[in-house]
DRENDOKE-369570 format. One record per atom (N, C-alpha, C, CB): residue number from 1; residue in one letter; atom name; x negated, y, z. Coordinates in steps of 0.05 Angstrom, whole numbers. Glycine has a CB too. Example, Ala and Ser with C-alpha at 12.3 -4.5 7.8 and 13.67 -1.06 7.14 Angstrom:
BEGIN
- num; residuo; atomo; x; y; z
- 1; a; N; -264; -114; 156
- 1; a; CA; -246; -90; 156
- 1; a; C; -264; -66; 156
- 1; a; CB; -226; -89; 181
- 2; s; N; -257; -45; 142
- 2; s; CA; -273; -21; 143
- 2; s; C; -258; 1; 157
- 2; s; CB; -282; -12; 114
//
This chain:
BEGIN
- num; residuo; atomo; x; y; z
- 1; x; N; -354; -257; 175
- 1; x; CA; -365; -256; 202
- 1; x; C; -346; -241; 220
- 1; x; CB; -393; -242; 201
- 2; x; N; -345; -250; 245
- 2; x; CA; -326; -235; 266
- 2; x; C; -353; -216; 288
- 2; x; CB; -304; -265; 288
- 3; x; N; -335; -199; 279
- 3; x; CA; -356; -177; 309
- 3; x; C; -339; -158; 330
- 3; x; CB; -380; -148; 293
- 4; x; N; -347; -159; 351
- 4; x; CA; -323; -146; 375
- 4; x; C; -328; -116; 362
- 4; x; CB; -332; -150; 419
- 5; x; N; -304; -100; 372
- 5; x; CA; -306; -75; 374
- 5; x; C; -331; -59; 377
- 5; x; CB; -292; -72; 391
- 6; x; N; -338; -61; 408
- 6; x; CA; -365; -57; 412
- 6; x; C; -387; -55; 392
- 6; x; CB; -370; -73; 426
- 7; x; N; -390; -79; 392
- 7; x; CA; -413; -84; 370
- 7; x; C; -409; -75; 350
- 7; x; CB; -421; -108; 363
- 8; x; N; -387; -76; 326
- 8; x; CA; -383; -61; 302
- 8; x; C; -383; -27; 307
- 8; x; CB; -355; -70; 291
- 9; x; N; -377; -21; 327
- 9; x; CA; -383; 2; 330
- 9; x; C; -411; 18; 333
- 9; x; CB; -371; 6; 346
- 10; x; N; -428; -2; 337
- 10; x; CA; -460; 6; 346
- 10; x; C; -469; -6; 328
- 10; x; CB; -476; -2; 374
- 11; x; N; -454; -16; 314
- 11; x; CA; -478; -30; 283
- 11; x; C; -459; -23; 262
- 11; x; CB; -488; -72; 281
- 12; x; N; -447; -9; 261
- 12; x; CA; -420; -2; 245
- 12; x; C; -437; -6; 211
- 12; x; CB; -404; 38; 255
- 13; x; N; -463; 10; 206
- 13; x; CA; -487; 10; 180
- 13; x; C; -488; -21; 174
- 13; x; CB; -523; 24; 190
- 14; x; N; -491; -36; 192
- 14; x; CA; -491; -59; 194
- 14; x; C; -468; -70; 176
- 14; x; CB; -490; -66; 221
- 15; x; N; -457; -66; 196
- 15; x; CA; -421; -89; 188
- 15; x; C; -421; -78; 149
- 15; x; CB; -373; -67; 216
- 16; x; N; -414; -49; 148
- 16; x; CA; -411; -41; 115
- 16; x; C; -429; -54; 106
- 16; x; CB; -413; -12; 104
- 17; x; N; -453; -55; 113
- 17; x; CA; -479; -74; 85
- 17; x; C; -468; -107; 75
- 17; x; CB; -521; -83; 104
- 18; x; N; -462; -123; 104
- 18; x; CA; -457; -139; 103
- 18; x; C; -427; -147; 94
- 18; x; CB; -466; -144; 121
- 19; x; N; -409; -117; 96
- 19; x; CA; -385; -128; 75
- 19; x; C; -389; -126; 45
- 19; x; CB; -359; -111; 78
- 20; x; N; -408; -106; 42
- 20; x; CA; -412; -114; 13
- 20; x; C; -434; -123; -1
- 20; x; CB; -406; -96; -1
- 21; x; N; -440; -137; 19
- 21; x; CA; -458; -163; 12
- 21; x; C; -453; -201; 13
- 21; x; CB; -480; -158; 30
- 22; x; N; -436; -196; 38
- 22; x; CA; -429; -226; 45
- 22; x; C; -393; -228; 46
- 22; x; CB; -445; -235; 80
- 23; x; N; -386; -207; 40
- 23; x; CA; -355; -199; 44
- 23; x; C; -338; -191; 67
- 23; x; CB; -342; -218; 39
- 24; x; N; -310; -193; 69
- 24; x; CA; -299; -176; 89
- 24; x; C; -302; -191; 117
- 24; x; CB; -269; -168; 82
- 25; x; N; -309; -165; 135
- 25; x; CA; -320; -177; 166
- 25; x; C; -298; -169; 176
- 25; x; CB; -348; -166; 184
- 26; x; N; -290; -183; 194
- 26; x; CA; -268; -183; 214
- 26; x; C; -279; -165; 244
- 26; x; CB; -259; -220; 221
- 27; x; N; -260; -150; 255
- 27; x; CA; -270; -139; 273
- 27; x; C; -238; -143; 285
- 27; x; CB; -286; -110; 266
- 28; x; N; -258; -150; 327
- 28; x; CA; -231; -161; 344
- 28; x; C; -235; -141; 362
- 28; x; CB; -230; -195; 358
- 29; x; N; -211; -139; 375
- 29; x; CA; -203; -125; 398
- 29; x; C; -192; -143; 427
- 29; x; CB; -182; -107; 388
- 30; x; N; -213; -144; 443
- 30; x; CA; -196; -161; 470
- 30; x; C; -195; -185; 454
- 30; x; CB; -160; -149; 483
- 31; x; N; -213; -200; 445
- 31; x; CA; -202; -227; 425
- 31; x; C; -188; -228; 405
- 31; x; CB; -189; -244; 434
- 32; x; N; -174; -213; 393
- 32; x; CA; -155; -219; 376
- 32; x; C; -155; -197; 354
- 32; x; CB; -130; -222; 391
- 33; x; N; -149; -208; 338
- 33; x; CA; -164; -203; 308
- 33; x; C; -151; -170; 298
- 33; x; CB; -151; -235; 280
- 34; x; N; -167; -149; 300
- 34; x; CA; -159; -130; 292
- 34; x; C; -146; -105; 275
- 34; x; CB; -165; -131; 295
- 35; x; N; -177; -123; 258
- 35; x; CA; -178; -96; 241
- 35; x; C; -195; -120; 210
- 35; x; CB; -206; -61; 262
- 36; x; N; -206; -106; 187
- 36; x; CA; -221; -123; 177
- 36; x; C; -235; -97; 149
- 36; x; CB; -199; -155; 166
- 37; x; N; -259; -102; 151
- 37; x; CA; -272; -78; 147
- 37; x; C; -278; -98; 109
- 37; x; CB; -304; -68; 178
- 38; x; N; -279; -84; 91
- 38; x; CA; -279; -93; 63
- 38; x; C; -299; -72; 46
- 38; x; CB; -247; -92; 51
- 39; x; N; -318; -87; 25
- 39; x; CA; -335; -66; 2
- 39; x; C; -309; -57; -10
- 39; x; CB; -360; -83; -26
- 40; x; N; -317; -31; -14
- 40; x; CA; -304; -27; -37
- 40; x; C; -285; -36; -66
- 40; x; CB; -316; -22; -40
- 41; x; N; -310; -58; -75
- 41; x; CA; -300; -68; -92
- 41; x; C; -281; -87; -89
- 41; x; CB; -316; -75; -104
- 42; x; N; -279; -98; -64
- 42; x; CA; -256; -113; -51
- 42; x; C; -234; -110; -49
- 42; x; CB; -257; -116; -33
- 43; x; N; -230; -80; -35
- 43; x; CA; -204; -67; -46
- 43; x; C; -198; -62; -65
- 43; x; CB; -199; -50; -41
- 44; x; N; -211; -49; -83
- 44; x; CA; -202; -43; -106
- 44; x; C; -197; -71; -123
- 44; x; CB; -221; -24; -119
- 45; x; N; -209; -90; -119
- 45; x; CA; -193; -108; -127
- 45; x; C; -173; -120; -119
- 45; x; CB; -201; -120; -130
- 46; x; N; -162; -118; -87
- 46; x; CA; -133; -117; -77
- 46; x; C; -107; -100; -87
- 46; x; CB; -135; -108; -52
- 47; x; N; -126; -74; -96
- 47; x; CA; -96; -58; -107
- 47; x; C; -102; -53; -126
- 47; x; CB; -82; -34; -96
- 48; x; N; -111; -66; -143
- 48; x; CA; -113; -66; -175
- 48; x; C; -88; -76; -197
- 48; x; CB; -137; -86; -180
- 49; x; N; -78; -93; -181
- 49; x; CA; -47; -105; -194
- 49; x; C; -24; -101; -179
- 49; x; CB; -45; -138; -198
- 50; x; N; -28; -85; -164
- 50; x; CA; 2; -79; -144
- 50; x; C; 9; -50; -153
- 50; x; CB; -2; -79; -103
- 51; x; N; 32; -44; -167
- 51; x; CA; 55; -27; -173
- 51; x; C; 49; -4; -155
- 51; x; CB; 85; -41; -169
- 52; x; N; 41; 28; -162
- 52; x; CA; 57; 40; -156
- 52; x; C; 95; 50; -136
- 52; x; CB; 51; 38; -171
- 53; x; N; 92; 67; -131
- 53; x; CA; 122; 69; -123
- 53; x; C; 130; 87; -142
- 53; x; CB; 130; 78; -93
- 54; x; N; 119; 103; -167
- 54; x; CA; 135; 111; -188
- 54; x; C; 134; 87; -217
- 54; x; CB; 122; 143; -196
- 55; x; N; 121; 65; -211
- 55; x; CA; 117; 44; -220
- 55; x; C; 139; 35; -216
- 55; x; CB; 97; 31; -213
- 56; x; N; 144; 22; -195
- 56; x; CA; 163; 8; -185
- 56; x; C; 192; 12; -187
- 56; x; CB; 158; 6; -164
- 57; x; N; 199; 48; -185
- 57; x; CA; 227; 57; -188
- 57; x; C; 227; 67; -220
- 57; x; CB; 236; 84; -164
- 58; x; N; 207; 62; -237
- 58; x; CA; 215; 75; -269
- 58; x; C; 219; 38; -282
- 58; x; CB; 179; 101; -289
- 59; x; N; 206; 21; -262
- 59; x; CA; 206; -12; -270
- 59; x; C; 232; -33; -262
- 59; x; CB; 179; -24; -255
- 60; x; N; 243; -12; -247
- 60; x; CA; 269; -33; -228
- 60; x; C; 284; -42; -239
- 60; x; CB; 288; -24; -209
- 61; x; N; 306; -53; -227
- 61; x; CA; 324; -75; -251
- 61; x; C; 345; -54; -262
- 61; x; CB; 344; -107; -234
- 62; x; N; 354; -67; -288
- 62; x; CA; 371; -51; -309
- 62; x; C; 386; -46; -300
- 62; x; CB; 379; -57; -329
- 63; x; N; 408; -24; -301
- 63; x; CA; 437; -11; -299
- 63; x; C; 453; -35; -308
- 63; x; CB; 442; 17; -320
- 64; x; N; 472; -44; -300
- 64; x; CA; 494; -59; -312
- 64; x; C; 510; -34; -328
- 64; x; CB; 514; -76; -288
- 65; x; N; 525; -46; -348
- 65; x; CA; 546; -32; -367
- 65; x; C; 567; -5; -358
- 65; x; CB; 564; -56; -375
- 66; x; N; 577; -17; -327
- 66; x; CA; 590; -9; -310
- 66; x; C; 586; 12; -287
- 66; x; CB; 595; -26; -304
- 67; x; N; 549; 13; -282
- 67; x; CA; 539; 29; -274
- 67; x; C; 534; 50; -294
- 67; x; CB; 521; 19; -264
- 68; x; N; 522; 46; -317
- 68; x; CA; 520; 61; -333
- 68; x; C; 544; 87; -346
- 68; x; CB; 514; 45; -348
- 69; x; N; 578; 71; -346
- 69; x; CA; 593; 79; -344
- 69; x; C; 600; 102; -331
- 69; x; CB; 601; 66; -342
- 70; x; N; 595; 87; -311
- 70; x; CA; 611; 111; -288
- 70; x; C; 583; 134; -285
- 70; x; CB; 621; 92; -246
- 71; x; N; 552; 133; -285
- 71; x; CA; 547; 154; -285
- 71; x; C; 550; 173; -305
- 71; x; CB; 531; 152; -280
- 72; x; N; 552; 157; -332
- 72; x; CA; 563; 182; -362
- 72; x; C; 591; 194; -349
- 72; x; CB; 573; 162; -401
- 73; x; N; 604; 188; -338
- 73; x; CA; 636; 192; -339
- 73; x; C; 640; 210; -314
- 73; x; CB; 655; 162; -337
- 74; x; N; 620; 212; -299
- 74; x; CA; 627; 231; -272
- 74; x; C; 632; 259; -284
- 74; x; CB; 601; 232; -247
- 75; x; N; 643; 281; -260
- 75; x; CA; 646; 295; -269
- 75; x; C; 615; 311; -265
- 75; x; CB; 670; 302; -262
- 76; x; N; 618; 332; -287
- 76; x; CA; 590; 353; -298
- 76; x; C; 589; 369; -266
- 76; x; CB; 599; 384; -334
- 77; x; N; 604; 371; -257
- 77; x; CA; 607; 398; -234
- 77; x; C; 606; 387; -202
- 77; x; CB; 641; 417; -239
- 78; x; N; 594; 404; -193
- 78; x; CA; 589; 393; -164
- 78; x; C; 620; 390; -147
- 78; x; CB; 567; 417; -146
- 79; x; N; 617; 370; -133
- 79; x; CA; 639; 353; -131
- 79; x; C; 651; 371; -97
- 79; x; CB; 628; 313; -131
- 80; x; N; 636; 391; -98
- 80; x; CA; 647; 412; -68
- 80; x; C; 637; 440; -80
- 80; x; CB; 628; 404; -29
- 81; x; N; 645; 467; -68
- 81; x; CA; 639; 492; -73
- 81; x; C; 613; 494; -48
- 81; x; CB; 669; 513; -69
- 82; x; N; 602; 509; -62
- 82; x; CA; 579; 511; -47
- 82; x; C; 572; 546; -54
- 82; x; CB; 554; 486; -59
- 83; x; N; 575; 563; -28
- 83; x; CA; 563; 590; -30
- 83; x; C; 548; 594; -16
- 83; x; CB; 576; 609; -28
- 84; x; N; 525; 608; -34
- 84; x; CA; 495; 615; -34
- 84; x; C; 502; 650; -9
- 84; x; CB; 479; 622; -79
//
């Protein structure tokens, strides 16, 4: 269901029953499509299979041989003097 601003705002009890009853209601601004109000369970089933961002950087693609290389092979010591 689509409901203006206005109205979702004065029936706002409204709009939530009916998202998690009939699903996600769209809410417009000046005509055009805003916002979109979701149960719970809706979302959580949206980000139920999407990665993390410590997901994503412990999952990323492998080191080549050559990357690997050169980080074993750098030097141990900071590469400028630095006083504290």
């Amino acid at each position: 269901m689509e409901w203006q601003l206005q109205d979702a705002k004065n029936q706002f009890s409204k709009v939530v029953q009916k998202a998690r009853f009939e699903g996600p209601q769209e809410i417009t601004l000046r005509g055009e499509r805003a916002a979109v109000v979701l149960s719970a369970s809706d979302y959580d089933a949206l980000r139920a299979h999407r990665p993390t961002l410590v997901d994503a950087l412990l999952n990323g693609p492998e080191w080549d041989d050559a990357l690997v290389d050169a980080v074993e092979t750098r030097a141990k010591t900071p590469s400028r003097d630095v006083a504290f």
